[in-house]
C-alpha positions as CSV (number, residue, x, y, z in Angstrom):
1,X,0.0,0.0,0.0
2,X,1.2,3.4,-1.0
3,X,2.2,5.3,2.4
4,X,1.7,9.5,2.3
5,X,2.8,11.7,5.1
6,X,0.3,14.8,5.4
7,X,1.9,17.8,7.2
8,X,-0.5,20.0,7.7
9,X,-2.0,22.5,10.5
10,X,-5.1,23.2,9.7
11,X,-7.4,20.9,10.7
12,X,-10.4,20.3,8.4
13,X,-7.4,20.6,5.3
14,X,-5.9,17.4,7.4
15,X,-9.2,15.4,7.9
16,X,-10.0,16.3,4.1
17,X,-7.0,15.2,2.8
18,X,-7.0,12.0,4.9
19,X,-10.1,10.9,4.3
20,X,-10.3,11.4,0.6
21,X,-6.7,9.6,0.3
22,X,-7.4,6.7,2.3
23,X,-10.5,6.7,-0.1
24,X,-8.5,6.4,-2.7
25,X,-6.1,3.0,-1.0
26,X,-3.6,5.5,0.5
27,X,-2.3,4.2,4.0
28,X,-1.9,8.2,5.6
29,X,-0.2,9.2,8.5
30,X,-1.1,13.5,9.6
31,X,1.7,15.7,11.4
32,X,0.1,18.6,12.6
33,X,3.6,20.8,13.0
34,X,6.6,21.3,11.2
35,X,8.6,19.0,13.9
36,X,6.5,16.1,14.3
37,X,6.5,16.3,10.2
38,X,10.4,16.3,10.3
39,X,10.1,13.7,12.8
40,X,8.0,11.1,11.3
41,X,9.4,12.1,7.6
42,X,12.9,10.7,9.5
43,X,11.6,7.6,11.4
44,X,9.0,6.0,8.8
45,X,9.3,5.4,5.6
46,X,6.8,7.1,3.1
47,X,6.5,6.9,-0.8
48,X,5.2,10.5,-1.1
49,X,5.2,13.3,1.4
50,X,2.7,16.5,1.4
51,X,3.9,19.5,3.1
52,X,1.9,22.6,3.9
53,X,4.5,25.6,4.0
54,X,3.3,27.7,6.8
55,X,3.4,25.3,9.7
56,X,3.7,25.8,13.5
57,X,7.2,25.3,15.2
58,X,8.6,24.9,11.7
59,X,7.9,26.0,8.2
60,X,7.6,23.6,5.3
61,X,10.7,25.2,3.8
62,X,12.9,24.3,6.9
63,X,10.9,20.7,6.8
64,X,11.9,19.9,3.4
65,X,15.6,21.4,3.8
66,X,16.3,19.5,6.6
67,X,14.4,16.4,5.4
68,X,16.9,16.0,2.2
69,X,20.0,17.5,4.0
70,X,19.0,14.2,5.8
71,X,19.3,12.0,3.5
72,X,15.4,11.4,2.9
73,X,14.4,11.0,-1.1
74,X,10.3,10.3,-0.9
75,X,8.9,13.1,-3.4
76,X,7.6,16.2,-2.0
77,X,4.6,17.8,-2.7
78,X,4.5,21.6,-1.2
79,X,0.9,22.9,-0.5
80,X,0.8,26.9,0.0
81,X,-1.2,28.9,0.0
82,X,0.9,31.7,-1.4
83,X,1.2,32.0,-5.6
84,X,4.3,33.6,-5.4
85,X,7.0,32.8,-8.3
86,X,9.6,33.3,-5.4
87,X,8.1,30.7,-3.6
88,X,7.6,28.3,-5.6
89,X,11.5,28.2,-7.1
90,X,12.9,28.3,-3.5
91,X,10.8,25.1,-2.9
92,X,12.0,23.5,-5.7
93,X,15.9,24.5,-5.1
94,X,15.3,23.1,-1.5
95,X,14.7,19.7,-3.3
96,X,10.6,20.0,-3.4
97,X,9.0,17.8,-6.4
98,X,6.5,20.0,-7.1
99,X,3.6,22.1,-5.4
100,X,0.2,22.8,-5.5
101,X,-1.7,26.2,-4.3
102,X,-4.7,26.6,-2.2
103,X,-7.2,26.2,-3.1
104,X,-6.5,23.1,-4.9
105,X,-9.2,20.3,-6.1
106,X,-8.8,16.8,-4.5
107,X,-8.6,15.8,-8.1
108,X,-5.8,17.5,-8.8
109,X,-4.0,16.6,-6.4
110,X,-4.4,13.0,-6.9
111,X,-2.8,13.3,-10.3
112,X,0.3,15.1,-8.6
113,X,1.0,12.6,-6.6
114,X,0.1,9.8,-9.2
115,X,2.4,12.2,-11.4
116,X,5.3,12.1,-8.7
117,X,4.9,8.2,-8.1
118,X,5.7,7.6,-11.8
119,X,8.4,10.0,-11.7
120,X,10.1,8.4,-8.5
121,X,10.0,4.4,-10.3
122,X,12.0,6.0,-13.7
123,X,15.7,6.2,-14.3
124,X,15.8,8.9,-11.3
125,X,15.9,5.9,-9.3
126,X,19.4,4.8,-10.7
127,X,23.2,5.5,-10.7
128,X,23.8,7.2,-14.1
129,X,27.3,7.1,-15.0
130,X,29.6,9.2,-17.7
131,X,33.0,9.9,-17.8
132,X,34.1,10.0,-14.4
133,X,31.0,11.5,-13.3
134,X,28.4,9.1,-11.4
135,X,25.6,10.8,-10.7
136,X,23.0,8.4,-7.8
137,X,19.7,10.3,-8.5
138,X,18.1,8.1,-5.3
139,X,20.5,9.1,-3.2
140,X,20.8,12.8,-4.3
141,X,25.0,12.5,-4.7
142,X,27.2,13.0,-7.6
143,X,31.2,11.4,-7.9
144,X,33.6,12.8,-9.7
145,X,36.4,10.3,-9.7
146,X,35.5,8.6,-7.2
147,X,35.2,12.0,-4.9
148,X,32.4,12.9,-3.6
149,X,30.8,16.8,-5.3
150,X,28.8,18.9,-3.6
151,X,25.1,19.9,-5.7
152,X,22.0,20.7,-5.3
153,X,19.0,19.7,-5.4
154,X,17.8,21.8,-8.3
155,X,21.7,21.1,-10.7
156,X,20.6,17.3,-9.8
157,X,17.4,17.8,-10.9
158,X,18.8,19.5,-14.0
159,X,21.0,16.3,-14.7
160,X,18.0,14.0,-14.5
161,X,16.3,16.0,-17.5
162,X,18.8,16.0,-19.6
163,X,19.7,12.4,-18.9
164,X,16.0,11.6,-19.9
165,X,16.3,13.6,-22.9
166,X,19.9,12.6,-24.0
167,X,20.7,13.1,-27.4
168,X,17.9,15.6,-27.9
169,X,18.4,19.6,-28.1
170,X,16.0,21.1,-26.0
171,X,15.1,24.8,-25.5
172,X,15.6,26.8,-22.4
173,X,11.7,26.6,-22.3
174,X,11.6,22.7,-22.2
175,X,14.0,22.4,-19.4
176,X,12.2,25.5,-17.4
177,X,8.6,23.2,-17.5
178,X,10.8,20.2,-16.8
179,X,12.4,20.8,-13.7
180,X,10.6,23.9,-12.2
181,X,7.2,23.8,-13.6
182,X,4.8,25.4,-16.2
183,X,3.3,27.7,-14.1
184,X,6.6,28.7,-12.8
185,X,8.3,32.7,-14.9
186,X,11.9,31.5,-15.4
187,X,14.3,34.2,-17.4
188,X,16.5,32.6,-20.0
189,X,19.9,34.0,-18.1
190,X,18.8,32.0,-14.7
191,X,18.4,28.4,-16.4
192,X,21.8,29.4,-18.0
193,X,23.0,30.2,-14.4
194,X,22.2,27.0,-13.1
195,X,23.8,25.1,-16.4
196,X,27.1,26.8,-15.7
197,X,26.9,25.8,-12.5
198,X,26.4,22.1,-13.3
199,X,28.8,22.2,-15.9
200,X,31.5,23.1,-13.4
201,X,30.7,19.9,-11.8
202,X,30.5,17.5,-14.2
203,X,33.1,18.8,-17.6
204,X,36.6,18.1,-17.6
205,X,37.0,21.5,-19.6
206,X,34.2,24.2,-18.8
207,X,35.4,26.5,-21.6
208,X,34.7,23.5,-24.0
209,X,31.9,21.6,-22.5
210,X,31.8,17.8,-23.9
211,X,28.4,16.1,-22.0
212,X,26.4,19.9,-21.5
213,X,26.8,21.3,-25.2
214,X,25.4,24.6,-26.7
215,X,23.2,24.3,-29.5
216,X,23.8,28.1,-30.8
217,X,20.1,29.9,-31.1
218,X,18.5,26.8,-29.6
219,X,19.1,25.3,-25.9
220,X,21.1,22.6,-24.8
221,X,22.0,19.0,-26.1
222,X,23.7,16.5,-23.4
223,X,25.8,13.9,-24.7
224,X,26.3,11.8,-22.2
């Protein structure tokens, strides 16, 4: 039975979203505060986790930080109530799989999660290796020769895309709706940010890029 973890304060959003999950074969477990959230996302194991963002004792965005500093991989779902694009990508860069703002419709939700399930059983799941660069999606650590390299969540993220899409050029807009969202305003010179920023972790030559390449006028090809 799929396990979900619903942190959330409020309670008649908590009863809601247990009942109408356990409707649907969902074995739920409700932590009413950030802490006990942290605390049971730590001690049991879950298959998806949904995280309100303001929370007593501890906010969502501390949850989630600590949760993957951690170790802990189960997707995240935020829930906020806030539609702020600021938001949104700090939720993601902290490791979140996605999020949903109130008010929400319990069928959406159910195909986030369903959507996040899928995503979790891919390739993500494995050790993808190139070069001297082993990148352990599960595990949220990349190797270069054998060292360990420090990344983050939203670079690793970055990797898995392109490791789906090897081979194929895609355009800055692609990746944006890939890894943070379609609803999410993304300039051109921030995704290109976050690619330099990978590429120093994963080309032996950054001025000549051999896995991350440029497709002039187009996006990005990755040839690993």
């Amino acid at each position: 039975m799929t396990r979900v973890l619903v942190v959330e304060d409020e309670p008649s959003i908590a009863l809601g979203l247990e009942d109408d999950l356990t409707l649907e074969g969902y074995d739920v477990v409700v932590a009413h505060d950030g802490n006990a959230g942290t605390k049971e996302g730590l001690d049991q194991n879950f298959d998806v986790i949904l995280l309100d963002i303001m929370l007593p004792g501890r906010n969502g965005f501390d949850v989630c930080r600590e949760l993957r500093r951690r170790g802990i991989t189960t997707p995240i779902i935020m829930l906020t109530a806030r539609a702020h694009e600021a938001e949104k990508v700090m939720a993601l860069e902290l490791g979140a799989d996605d999020y949903v703002t109130k008010p929400f419709s319990p069928a959406e939700l159910r195909a986030r999660i369903k959507a996040v399930l899928r995503r979790s059983t891919t390739e993500e799941k494995s050790v993808y290796r190139f070069g001297d660069v082993e990148a352990n999606f599960s595990r949220f650590e990349l190797r270069r020769g054998g060292n360990g390299v420090h990344v983050t969540p939203i670079e690793l993220k970055l990797l898995a895309t392109f490791v789906r899409n090897r081979g194929k050029v895609m355009r800055r807009a692609e990746i944006k709706d890939e890894v943070w969202g379609t609803d999410v305003f993304m300039t051109d010179r921030v995704i290109d940010t976050h690619i330099a920023n990978l590429r120093k972790k994963i080309e032996p030559d950054v001025a000549s890029p051999k896995y991350l390449v440029s497709v002039r006028g187009v996006g990005y090809r990755f040839d690993g």
